[in-house]
C-alpha positions in Angstrom: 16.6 -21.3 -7.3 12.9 -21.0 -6.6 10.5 -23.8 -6.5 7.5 -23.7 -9.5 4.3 -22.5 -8.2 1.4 -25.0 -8.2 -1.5 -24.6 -10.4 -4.6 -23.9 -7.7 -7.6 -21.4 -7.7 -6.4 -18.7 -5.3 -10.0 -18.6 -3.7 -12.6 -21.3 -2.9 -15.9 -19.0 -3.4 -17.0 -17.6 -6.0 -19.2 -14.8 -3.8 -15.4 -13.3 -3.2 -16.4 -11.1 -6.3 -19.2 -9.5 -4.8 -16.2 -7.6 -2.6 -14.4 -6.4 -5.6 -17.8 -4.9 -7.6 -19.6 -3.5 -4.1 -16.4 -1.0 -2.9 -18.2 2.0 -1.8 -14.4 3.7 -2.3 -14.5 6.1 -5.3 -11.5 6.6 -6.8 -10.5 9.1 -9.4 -7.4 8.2 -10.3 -4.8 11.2 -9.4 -2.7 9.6 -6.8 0.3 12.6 -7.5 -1.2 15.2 -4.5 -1.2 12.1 -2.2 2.1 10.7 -3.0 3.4 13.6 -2.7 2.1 14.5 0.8 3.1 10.6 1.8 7.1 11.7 0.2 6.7 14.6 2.7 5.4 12.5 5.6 8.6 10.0 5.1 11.0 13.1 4.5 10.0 14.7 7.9 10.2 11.4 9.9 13.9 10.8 8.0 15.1 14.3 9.4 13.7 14.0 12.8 14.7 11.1 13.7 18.1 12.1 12.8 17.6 15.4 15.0 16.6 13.2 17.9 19.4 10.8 17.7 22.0 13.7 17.5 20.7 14.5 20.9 21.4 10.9 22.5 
């Protein structure tokens, strides 16, 4: 059983916003070459470090 959250702003200044609307990042929205390459990454690391611990 989990305990109700309270009911509280999550920030105390308002000037947070100005973090959110300034983001120099531009983002275009296809995300499929890049998850892609990050499946890869994690596919590679999976398969050597079984290679390597066949060799302890």
């Amino acid at each position: 059983m989990h305990i109700r959250a309270g009911i509280a702003d999550w920030y105390k200044e308002w000037q947070v916003i100005y973090y959110l609307i300034n983001s120099k990042e531009n983002i275009v929205g296809e995300i499929k070459h890049e998850y892609c390459k990050t499946l890869e990454r994690l596919e590679f690391t999976a398969i050597t470090k079984k290679a390597i611990s066949r060799l302890d």
